[in-house]
C-alpha positions in Angstrom: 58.9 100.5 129.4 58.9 103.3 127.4 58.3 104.1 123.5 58.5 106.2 121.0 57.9 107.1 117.7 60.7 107.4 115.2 61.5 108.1 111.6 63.9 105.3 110.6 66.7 105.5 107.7 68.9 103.3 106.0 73.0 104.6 106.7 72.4 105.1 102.7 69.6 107.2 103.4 67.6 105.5 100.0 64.6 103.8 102.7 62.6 105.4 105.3 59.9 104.4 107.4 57.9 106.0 110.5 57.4 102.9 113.7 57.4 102.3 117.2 60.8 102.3 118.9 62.5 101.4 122.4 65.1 100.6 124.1 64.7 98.5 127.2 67.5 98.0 129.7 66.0 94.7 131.8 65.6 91.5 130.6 61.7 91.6 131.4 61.4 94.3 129.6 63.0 93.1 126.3 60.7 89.9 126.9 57.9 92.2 127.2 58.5 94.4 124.3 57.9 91.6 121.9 54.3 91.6 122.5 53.7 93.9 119.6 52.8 91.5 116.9 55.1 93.2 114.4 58.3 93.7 116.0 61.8 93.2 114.8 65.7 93.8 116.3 68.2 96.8 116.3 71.6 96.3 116.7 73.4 99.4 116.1 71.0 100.6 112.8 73.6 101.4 110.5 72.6 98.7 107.6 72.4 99.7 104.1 69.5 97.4 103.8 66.2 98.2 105.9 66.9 95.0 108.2 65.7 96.6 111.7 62.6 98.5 111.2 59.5 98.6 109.2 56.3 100.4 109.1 53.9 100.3 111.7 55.7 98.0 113.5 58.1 98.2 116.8 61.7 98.1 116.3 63.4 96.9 119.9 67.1 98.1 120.2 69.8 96.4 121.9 72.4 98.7 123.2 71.7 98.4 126.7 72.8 94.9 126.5 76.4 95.3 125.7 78.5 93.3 128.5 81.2 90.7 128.5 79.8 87.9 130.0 82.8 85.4 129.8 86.0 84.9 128.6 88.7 82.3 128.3 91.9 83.7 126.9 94.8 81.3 127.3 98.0 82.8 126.6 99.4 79.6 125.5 97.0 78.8 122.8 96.1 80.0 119.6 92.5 80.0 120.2 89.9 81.2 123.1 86.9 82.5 123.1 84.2 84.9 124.8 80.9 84.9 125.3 79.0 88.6 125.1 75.5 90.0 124.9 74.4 90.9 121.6 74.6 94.9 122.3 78.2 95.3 122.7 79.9 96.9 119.5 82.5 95.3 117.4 84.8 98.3 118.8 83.9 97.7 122.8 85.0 93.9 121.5 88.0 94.5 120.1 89.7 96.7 122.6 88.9 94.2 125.4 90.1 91.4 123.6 93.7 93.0 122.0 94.9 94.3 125.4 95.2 90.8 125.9 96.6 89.1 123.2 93.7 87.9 121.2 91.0 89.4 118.6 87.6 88.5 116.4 89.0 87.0 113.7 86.8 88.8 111.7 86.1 92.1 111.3 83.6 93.9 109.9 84.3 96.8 108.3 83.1 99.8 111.3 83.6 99.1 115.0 80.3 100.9 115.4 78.2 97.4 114.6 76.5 95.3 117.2 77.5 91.5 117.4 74.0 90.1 116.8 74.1 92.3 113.8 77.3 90.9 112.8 75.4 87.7 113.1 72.2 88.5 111.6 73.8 89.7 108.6 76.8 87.2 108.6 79.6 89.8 107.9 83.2 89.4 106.5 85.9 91.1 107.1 89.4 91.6 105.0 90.3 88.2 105.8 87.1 86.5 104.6 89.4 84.2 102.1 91.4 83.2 104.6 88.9 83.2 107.7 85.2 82.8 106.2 82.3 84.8 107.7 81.5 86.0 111.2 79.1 83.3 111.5 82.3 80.7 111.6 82.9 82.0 114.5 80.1 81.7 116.8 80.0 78.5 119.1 76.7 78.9 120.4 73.9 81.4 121.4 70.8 82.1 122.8 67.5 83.2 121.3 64.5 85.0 122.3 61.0 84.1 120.7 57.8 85.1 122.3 56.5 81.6 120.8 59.5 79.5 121.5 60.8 81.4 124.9 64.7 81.3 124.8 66.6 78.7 123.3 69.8 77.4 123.2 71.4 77.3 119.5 74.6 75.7 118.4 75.6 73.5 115.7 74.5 70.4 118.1 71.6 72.1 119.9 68.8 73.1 117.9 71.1 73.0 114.1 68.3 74.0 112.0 67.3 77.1 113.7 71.3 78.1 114.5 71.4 77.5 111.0 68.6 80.1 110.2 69.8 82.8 112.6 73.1 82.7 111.1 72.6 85.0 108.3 69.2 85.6 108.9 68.5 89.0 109.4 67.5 88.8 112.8 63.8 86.9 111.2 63.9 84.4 114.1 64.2 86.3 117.1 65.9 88.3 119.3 70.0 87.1 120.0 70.8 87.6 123.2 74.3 86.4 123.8 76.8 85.0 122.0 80.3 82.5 122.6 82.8 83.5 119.9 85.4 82.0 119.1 88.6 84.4 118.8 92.6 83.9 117.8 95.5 85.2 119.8 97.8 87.1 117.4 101.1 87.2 116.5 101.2 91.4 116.7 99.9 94.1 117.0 100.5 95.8 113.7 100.5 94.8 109.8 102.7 95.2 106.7 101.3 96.1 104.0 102.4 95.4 100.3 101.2 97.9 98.2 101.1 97.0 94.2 99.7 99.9 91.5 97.7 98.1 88.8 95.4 99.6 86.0 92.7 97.0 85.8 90.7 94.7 87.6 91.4 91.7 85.9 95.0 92.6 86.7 94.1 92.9 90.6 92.3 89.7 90.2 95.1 87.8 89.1 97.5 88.8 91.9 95.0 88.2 94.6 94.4 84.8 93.2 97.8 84.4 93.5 98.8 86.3 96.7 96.5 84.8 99.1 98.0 82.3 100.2 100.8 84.2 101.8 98.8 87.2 102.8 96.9 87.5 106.9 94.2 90.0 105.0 94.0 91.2 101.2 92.0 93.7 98.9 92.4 95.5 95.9 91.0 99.2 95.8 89.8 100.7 92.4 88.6 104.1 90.8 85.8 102.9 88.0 85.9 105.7 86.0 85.4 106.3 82.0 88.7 105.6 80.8 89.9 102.0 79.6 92.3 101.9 82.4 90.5 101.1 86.0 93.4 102.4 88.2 94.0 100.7 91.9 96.0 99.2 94.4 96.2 96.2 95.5 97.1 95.5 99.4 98.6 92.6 101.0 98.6 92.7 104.6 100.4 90.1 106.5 101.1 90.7 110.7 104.4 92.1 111.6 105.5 89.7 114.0 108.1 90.0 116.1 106.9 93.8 116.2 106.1 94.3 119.6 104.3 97.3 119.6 101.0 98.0 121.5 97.8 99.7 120.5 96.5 102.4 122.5 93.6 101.6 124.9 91.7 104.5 123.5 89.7 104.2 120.4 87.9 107.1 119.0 86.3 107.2 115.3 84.1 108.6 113.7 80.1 107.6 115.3 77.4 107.2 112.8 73.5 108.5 114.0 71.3 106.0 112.2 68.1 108.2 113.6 67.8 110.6 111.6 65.5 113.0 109.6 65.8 112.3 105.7 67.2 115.5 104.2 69.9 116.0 106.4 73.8 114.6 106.1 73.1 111.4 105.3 76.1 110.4 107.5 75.4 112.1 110.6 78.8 111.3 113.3 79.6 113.2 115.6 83.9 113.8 115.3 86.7 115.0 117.6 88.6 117.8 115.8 91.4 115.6 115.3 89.7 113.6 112.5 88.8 116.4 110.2 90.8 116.1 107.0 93.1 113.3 107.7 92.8 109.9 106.0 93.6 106.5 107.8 97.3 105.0 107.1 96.1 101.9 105.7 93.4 103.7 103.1 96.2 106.0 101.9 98.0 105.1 98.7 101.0 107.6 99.4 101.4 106.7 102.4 105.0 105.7 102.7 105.0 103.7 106.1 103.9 100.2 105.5 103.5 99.4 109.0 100.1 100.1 110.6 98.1 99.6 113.6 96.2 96.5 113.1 92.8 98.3 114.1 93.8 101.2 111.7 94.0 98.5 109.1 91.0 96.1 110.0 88.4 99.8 110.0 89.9 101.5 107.5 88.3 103.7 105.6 84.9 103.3 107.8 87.1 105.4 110.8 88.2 107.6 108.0 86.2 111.3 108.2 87.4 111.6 104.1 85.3 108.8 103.6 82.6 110.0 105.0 82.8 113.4 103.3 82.8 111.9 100.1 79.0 111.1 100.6 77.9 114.0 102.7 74.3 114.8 101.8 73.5 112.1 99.3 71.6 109.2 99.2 74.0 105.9 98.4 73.3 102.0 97.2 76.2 100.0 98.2 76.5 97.2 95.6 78.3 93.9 96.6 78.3 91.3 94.0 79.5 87.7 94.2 80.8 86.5 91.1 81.5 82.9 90.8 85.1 81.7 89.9 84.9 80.6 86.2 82.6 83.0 85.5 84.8 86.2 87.2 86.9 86.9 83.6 83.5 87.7 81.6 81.8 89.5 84.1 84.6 92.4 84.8 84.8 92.7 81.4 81.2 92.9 80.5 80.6 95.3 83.8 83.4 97.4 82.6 81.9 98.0 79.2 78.6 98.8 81.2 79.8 101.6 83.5 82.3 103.3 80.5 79.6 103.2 77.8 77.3 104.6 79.7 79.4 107.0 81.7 78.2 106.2 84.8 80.3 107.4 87.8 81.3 104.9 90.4 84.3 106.0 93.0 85.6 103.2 94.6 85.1 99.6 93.9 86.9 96.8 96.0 87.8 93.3 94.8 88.1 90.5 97.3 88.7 86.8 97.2 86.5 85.2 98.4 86.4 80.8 100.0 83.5 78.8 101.7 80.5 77.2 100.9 77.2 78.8 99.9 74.1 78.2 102.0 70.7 79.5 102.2 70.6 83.6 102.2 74.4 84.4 103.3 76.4 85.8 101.1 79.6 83.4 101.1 81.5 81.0 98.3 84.0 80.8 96.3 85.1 83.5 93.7 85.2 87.5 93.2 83.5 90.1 95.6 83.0 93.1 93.6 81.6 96.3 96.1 80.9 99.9 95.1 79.0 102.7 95.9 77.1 104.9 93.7 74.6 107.9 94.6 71.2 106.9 93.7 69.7 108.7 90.6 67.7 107.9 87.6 71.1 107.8 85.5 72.4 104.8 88.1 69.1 103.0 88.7 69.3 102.3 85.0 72.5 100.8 85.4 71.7 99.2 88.4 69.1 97.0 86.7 71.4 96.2 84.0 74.0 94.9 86.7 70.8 92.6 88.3 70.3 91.6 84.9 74.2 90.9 84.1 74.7 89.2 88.3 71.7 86.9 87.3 72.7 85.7 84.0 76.1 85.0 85.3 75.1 83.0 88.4 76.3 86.0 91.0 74.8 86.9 94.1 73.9 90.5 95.7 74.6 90.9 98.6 71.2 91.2 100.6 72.5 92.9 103.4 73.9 96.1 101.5 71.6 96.9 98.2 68.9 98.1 99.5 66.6 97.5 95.7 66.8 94.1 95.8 62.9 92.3 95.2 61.8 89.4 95.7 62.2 88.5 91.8 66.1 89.2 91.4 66.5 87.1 95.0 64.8 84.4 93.9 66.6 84.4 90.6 70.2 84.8 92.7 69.8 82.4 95.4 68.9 78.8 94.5 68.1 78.4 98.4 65.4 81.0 98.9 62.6 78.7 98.9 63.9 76.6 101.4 64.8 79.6 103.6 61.7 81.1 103.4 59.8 77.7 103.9 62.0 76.6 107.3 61.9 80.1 108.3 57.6 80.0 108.4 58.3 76.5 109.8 60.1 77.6 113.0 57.8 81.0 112.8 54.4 80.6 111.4 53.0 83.5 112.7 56.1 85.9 111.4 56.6 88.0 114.7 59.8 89.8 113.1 59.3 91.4 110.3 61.1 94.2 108.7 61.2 95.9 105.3 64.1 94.2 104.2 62.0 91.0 104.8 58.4 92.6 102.9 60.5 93.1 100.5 62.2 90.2 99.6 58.9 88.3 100.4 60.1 86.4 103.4 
């Protein structure tokens, strides 16, 4: 098997770290490459969070191991599923599953990712109101430990370590395969309701009550310095009867999460035909409110604008939580934040968001707040007044996007942290997968 060494980088670009890396393409070998007492999973790398490599240590990737191992697609139910290794991308996914009738029912947000990261960092999608997490999905799966040798997780076989992995950022082994469960689907497009709004609390209200008539929802905002927070809000519902197809091909744009610091910190390598167009479903003008529902479900991830926007600097991703009776207070409180200090934040996304809350994931019921800001000494001070503001109205981070989070703020966020971190050395008391992201938070 071989190795190599590699400088490692957030998709941000805000971490770095120099470690051992390979990419075995045999199940011995991905056995065997977990000797290294420090080691840890990489799915496709493109985390905002340093989840999948640390120091010193070996990160083991997984994109050899990217078949479809199973499927059972009835045509005459609404449900089937498909089991898959962990390697294959949410893309290679999708465009097996919607040429025949059926897709994830969530989505994360670039088709670039890996399922055992979708796992690992128990992702959502534009549907997560309606839907839940990527982690609802998933039947069973199997796990790799050098300690345990491979196991068999489900919610009846082995609950408290499924439990763990779900969310876990990949801390208890290696995933090798999954069985998701996916939905067959009405169409093949969406129709999108478009609504101009100037504030969030106004974009709150009509999600809160919009969603129970829309498929997926979110409300896009520019945070600027003026009273107003201009947006739109989009309600996407499936055009059924529509019977239009997708396309089997499926290009966008392809993120390099290897690279050197200094250069474009989103590195993608793009057919012509991307430069300077926007996808239909990001676009505010656009006039067509029919869309391709993979357009839709990646937008503005497949979009080369969005992209652009952050050539050559280094980005936090904030996603915030905000609890229902406390969502009112907060947005105004943030707003007088960001305009008194003139800080500048581009786009910020509201979602609704339903479920129950445990351990680490980020999941429950109330506002999800996202935006990204380039990372200077102007925004680190607001930053830390947002930690402070999240903490003293009971919101969670998300740990999977803001790469500052310590172990401090976590434990002040998440009431479960403890009893992670306590099952987690339980199942693993010699910590064989380690990363930064886990250093850092003290797990």
């Amino acid at each position: 098997m071989k190795t190599a060494s590699r400088t490692f980088t957030t998709i941000g670009q805000d971490d770095l770290a120099r470690a051992e890396w390979c990419a075995p393409d045999r199940y011995r070998d991905l056995r065997a490459s977990f000797s290294a007492p420090n080691s840890i999973v990489q799915g496709a790398g493109l985390s905002y969070a340093s989840a999948s490599f640390a120091d010193h240590s070996r990160t083991v990737s997984m994109r050899h191991f990217d078949r479809i191992i199973a499927a059972e697609l009835p045509q005459d139910q609404d449900w089937g599923s498909v089991t898959v290794e962990a390697g294959i991308t949410l893309g290679k996914l999708y465009s097996f599953l919607i040429s025949r009738g059926y897709v994830p029912s969530v989505c994360a947000g670039h088709p670039q990712l890996s399922v055992g990261g979708l796992i690992a960092s128990d992702a959502h999608g534009k549907n997560q109101f309606r839907e839940g997490n990527f982690c609802s999905l998933i039947e069973e799966m199997k796990l790799f430990h050098p300690d345990h040798g491979e196991l068999l997780l489900s919610p009846a076989s082995n609950p408290e370590v499924f439990e763990l992995t779900c969310g876990g950022f990949g801390l208890t082994g290696a995933i090798l395969s999954a069985k998701i469960k996916v939905g067959r689907i009405p169409a093949q497009c969406v129709e999108q309701e478009k609504q101009k709004l100037v504030g969030l609390e106004e974009a709150y209200k009509l999600l809160q009550e919009n969603w129970q008539r829309a498929d997926f929802m979110t409300s896009t905002h520019d945070f600027g310095r003026t009273a107003d927070i201009p947006g739109t809000t989009v309600l996407a519902r499936f055009h059924r009867g529509d019977g239009r197809k997708e396309t089997a091909e499926f290009e966008y744009p392809k993120l390099n999460p290897n690279i050197e610091p200094g250069n474009n910190s989103f590195v993608f390598n793009l057919l012509s035909r991307f430069r300077g167009r926007s996808s239909p479903a990001n676009s505010m003008d656009n006039s067509d409110p029919i869309a391709p529902l993979r357009d839709y479900l990646f937008s503005p991830h497949t979009d080369w604008s969005y992209f652009a926007l952050h050539k050559d600097k280094i980005i936090v991703q904030h996603q915030v939580l905000i609890p229902a009776n406390a969502v009112d207070r907060y947005l105004n409180d943030l707003r007088t934040l960001v305009q008194q200090g003139e800080y500048d934040i581009s786009r910020t996304v509201l979602q609704i968001f339903r479920g129950n809350h445990k351990l680490l994931r980020f999941e429950g019921d109330g506002l999800s707040i996202s935006f990204d800001v380039p990372r200077t000494p102007k925004s680190e001070d607001l930053l830390k007044k947002i930690d402070a503001l999240n903490v003293a109205m009971g919101a969670r981070t998300n740990l999977i996007k803001d790469n500052r989070i310590d172990q401090k703020t976590v434990k002040a966020q998440y009431a479960d942290y403890e009893e992670f971190r306590e099952r987690l050395h339980t199942f693993d008391p010699n910590r064989r997968f380690k990363s930064k992201l886990s250093e850092r938070l003290g797990l």
